[in-house]
Structure formats: C-alpha cells, structure tokens
C-alpha positions as CSV (number, residue, x, y, z in Angstrom):
1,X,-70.7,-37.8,0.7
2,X,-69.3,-37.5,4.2
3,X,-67.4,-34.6,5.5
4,X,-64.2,-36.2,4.8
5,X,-64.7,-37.1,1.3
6,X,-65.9,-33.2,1.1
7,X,-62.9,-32.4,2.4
8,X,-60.5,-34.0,1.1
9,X,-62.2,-32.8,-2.5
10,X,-61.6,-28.8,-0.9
11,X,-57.5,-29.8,0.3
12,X,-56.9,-32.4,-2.4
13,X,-54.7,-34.2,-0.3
14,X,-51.9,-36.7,-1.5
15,X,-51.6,-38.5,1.8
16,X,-54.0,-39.5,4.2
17,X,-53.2,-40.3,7.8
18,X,-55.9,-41.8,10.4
19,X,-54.9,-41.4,14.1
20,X,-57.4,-42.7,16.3
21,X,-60.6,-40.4,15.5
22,X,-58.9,-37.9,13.8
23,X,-57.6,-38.0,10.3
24,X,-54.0,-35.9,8.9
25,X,-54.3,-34.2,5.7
26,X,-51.1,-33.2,4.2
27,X,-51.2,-30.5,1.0
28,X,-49.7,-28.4,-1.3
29,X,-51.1,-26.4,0.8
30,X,-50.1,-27.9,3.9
31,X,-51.1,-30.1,6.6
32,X,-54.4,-30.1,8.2
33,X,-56.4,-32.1,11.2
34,X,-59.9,-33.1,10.8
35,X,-61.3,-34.0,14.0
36,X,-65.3,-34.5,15.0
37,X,-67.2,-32.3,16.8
38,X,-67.5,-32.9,20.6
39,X,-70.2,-31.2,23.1
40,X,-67.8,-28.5,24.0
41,X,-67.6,-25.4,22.1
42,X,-64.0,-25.5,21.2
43,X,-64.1,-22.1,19.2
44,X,-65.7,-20.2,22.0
45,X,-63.3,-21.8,24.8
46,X,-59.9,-21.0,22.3
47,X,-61.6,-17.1,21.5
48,X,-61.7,-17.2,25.6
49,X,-58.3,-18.4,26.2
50,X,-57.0,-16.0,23.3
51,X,-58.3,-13.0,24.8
52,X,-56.8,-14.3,28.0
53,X,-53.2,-14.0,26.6
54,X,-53.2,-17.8,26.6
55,X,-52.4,-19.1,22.8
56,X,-51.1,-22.8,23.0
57,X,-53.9,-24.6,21.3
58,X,-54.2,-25.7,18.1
59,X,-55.7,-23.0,15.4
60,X,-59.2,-23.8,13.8
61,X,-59.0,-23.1,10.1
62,X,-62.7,-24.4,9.7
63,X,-65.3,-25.1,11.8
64,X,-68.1,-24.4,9.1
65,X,-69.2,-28.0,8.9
66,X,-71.6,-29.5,11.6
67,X,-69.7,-32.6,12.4
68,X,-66.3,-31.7,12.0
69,X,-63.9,-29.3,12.7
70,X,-60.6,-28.7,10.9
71,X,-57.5,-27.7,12.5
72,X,-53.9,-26.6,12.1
73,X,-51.5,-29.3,12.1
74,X,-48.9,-28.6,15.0
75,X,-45.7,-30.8,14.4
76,X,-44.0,-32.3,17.8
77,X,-40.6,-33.2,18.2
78,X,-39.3,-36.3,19.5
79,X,-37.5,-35.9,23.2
80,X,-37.3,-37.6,26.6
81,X,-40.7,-37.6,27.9
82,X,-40.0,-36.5,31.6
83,X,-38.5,-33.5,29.9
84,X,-41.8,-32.9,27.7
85,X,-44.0,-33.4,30.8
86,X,-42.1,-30.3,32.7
87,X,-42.3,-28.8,29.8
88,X,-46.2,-29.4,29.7
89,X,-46.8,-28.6,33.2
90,X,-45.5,-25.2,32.8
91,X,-48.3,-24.6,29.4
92,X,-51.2,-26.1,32.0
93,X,-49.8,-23.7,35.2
94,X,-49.8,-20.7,32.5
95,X,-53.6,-22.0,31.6
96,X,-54.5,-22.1,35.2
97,X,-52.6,-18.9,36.1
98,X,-54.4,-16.8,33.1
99,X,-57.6,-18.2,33.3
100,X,-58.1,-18.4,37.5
101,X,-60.6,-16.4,39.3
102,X,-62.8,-16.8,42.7
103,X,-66.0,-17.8,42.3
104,X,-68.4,-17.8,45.1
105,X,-69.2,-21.3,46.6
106,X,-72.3,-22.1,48.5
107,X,-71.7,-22.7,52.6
108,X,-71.4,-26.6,52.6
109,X,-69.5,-26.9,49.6
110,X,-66.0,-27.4,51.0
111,X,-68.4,-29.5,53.8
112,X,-69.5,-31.6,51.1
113,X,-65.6,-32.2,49.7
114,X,-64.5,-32.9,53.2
115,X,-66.9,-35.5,53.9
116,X,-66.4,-37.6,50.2
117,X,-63.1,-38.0,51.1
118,X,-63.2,-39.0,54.8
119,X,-66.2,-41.3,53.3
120,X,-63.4,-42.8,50.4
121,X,-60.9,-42.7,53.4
122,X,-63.0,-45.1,55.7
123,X,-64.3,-47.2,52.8
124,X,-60.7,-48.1,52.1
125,X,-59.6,-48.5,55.6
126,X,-62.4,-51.3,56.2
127,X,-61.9,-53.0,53.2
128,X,-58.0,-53.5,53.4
129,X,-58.7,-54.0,57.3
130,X,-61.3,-57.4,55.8
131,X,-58.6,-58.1,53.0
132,X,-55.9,-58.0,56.2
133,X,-58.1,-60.4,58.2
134,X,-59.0,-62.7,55.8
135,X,-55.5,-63.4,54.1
136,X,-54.5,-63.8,57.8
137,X,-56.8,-66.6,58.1
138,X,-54.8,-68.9,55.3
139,X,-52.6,-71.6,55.8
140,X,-51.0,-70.7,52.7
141,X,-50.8,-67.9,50.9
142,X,-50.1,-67.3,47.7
143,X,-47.5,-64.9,46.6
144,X,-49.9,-62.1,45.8
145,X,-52.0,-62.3,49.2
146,X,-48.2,-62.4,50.9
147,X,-46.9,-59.3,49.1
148,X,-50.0,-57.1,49.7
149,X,-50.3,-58.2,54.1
150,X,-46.4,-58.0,54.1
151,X,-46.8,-54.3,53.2
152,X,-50.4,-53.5,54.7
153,X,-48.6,-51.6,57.5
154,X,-47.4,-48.9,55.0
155,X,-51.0,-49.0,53.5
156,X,-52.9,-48.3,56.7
157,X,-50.3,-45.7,57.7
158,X,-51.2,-43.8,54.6
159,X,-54.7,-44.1,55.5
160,X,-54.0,-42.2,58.6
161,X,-52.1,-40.1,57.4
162,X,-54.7,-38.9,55.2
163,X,-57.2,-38.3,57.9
164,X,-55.0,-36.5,59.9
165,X,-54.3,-34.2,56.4
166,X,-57.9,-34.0,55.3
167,X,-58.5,-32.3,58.7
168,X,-55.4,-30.0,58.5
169,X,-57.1,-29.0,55.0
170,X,-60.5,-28.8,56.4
171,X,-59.4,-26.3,59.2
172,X,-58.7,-24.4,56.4
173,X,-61.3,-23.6,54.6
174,X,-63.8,-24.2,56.4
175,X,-65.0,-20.3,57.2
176,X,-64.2,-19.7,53.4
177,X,-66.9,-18.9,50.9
178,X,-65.5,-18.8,47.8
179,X,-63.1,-20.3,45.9
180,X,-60.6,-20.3,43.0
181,X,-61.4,-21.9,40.1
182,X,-59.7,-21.9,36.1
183,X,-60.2,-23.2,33.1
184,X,-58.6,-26.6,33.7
185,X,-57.7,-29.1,30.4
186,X,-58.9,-32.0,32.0
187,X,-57.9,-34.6,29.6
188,X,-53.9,-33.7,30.2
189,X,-51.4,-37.0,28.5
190,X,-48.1,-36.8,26.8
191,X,-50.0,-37.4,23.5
192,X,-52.3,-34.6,24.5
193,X,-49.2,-32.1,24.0
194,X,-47.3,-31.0,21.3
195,X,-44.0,-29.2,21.1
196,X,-41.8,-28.1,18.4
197,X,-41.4,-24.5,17.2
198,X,-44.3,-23.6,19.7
199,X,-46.3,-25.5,22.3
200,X,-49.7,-26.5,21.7
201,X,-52.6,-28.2,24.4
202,X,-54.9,-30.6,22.4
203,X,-58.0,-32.9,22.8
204,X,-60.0,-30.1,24.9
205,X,-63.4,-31.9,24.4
206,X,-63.1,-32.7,28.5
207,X,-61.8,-29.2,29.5
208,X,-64.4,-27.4,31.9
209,X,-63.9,-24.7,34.9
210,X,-63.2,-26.4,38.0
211,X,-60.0,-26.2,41.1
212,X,-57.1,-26.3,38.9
213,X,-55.3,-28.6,41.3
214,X,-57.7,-31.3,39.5
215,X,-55.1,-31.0,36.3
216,X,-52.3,-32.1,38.2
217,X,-53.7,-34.7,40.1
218,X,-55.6,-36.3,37.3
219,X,-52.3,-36.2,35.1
220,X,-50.0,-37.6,37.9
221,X,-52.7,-40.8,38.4
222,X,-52.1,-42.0,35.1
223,X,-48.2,-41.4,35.0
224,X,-46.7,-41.7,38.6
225,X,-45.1,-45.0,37.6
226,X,-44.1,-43.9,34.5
227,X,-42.0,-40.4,35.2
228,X,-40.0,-38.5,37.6
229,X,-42.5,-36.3,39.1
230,X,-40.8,-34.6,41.6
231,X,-39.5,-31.7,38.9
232,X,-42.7,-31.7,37.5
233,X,-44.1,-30.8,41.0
234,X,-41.8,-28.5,41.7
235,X,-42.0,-26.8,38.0
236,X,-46.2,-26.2,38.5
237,X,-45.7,-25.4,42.2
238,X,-43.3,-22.3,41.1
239,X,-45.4,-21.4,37.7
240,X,-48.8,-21.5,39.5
241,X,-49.2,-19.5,43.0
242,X,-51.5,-22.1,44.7
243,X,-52.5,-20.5,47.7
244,X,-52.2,-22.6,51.2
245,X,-55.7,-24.5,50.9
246,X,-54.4,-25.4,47.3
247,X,-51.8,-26.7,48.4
248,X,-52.5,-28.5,50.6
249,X,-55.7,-29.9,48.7
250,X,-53.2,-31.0,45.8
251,X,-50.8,-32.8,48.1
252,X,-53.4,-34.7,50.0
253,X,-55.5,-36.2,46.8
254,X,-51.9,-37.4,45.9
255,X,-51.7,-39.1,49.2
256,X,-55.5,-40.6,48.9
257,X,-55.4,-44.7,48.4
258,X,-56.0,-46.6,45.5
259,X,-58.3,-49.7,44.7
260,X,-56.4,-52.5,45.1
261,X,-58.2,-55.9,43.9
262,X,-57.0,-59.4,43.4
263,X,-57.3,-60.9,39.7
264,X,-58.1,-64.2,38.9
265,X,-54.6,-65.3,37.5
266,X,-51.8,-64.8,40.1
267,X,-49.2,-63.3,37.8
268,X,-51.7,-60.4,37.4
269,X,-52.4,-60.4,41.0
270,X,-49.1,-60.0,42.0
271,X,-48.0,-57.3,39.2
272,X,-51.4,-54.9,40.3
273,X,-50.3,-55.0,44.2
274,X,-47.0,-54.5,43.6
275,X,-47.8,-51.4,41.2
276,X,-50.0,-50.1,44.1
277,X,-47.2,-50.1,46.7
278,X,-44.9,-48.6,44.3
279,X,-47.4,-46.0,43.3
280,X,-48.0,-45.2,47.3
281,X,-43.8,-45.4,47.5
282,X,-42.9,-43.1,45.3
283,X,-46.1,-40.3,46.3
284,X,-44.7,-40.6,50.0
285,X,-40.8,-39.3,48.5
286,X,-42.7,-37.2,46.0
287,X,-44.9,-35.3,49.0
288,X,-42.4,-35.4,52.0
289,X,-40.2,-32.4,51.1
290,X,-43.9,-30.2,51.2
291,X,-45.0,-31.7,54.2
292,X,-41.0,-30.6,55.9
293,X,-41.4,-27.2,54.9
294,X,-44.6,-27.1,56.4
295,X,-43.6,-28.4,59.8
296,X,-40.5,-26.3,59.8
297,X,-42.7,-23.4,59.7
C-alpha cells in the first residue's frame, strides 16, 4: 500500500483531486495536500521562517511519513494577475526583509561575479556581432534574419550599456567583504502563490540562502512579457531596503541579454526574435526611471 492509499484510509476522502505531483484531499474534515518529499527540509525552513515572524507558507499537518508530507489546503481567489503579482512581491520583500543578514564573503567573490558577467557580456556581443555579419552577407533575407539586423543596433547598445553598468556596480563593491544574503523562495510563479483570507508562498523545494535580488530577477525572466512590471518594481523596491550595490545588481541583471537563436521553421523564428526585442523593450522603460534618479543625484 502506498502512502496515498494509507492516507486516504486515515482522511477518508470523498473527492480526490491530482494537480501535477500533488494530490487534494477534501474531508469531513476538511481539505488537505499531499505532496512528496523533496531534498529540502521544509519543516525546519517553515520552524525558521516562523520564528522569524514570517508565517505565509502553507501549514504541515503531517510530515510523519518518509515520502510524503501532508499539508494545509490554502484556497486562492480568482483576480487580475498583475494585481496578485504586487500582491506577491510584497510576501517575497517581507521574506527577504525578515530573513536578510550579512554574511562574510571571501576576497574574490564579488571578483568572481564581476568577471561571469563581463564573460556572458562579451559572449553575446561576438555572437550577435557573427549573426550581424553573416545575415549581412544574404541576398535575401528572410523575415526573421530582417527583423533581428533591423533592430541589432538596440541590441548592441544594450550590450554596452551593460558594461559600462557592470563597472559602475563593480566600483562598488569591490573593497567590500561581506555581503547580504536571505532566505530567497527561488521557485517564485503566479501558481506558486496563493491568496484568499491570508497569503501563502508554496513549492519551497528550490528555496536556499542566497542575494535576495536573485527572487526578483528570476521571477521577472519568466513573466516580463506577460505583466506590468513597473508596479511590481516599484512595490519590492519600497517593501525591501536594497542597499546601493543591491540595487544596482538587480537593475543590471535585468538589463543582461538574452539567447536569441534561429529555429528551423520561420514562423518560430520570427515569433522568438520578436519576443526578445520586446523583452529588451519593455526592461529599458522598466529600468530608465532608476537609472534618472541616479544621474540626477
């Protein structure tokens, strides 16, 4: 007998629901989630978090069994998802906030950082330059090749731009030997929060200590195209005290290029460089208003 069998002989549940790799039982005594166990310790991160003041995760009401754990089942109301992601940014910038602390780094660690990113910076930079040259070459090019050389100006302007901001950053902390780190979720979606009578963070199999700029910048790759960012910005910018470096850390790996490659049918072609020109568009009107301030100070 599997755990879920076992289970569902201990709840006696009328309905089950499968989501993915976690099943919903629902009661007459309720409605549970059992959910396997991952590497991380998820009772000893939440008994962490809970003595850190910070409550929105989902409560375990079993974690006896050695492949599963069951869970609380948080219900989550139905609303305009660029509303639930400010609303989410401000539960991950009270994680961050409640959780941060400096940790001591060695003396080429920001050294290290610096020199990845110039590295991805002139990887990109030679490959669109080839791309550039090549599609130059053609007699005819097809619409994709013509979209991305119409608008590799903007893309090699962004590359500069980033090496002239990764030195900026660099100036910065360079001298410094610590750093501040949090407990950062690491796995942050839409479906990964949940919002009704309370606010709960879920999925924190990924979640680790690390710069709790990585949160934001992790969640805006996957949905730059697909909300308003510029409240959410603004919502963890004023929730979370990011100190200078921070700041200007987060802003720049916004700014870093993207892979852009050519697929083998053109409709796809065409659809994947136009998403990466919007996704560089809309960071460059997300950023700018940061970058102002700066220079007016």
């Amino acid at each position: 007998m599997n755990s879920l069998e076992l289970v569902s002989k201990l709840y006696k549940p009328y309905r089950i629901t499968k989501r993915g790799n976690v099943s919903i039982l629902e009661s007459m005594d309720g409605k549970f989630v059992v959910k396997p166990k991952g590497k991380q310790d998820v009772k000893e991160l939440f008994n962490y978090l809970s003595i850190r003041n910070f409550n929105c995760y989902p409560k375990i009401v079993d974690d006896s069994r050695a492949d599963c754990d069951i869970y609380e089942y948080v219900e989550d109301a139905t609303y305009p998802k660029d509303q639930k992601a400010i609303d989410m940014i401000k539960t991950v910038a009270e994680l961050h906030s409640k959780t941060s602390y400096n940790r001591e780094v060695r003396e080429d660690k920001y050294k290290e950082l610096y020199d990845i990113l110039k590295g991805n910076l002139a990887y990109y930079k030679d490959k669109y330059a080839s791309m550039v040259e090549a599609i130059e070459e053609e007699i005819f090019m097809s619409p994709s090749h013509y979209l991305f050389i119409r608008n590799s100006s903007k893309l090699m302007n962004e590359i500069a731009f980033c090496e002239d901001k990764i030195d900026e950053w660099y100036d910065m902390v360079k001298e410094k030997r610590e750093t501040r780190v949090s407990i950062i979720h690491n796995n942050l979606s839409l479906d990964h929060y949940l919002k009704s009578s309370r606010s709960a963070l879920i999925s924190w199999d990924a979640s680790r200590v690390d710069s709790p700029v990585l949160d934001f910048y992790n969640f805006y790759e996957k949905e730059a195209l697909n909300i308003e960012f510029a409240s959410v910005l603004r919502e963890y910018m004023k929730n979370m005290d990011l100190k200078e470096d921070e700041r200007a850390l987060l802003l720049l790996l916004l700014c870093m290029p993207k892979d852009i490659d050519f697929a083998e049918d053109e409709f796809t072609s065409c659809s994947q460089v136009s998403s990466a020109y919007d996704y560089i568009y809309r960071t460059e009107w997300l950023v700018r208003p940061y970058y102002s301030i700066d220079d007016e100070e």
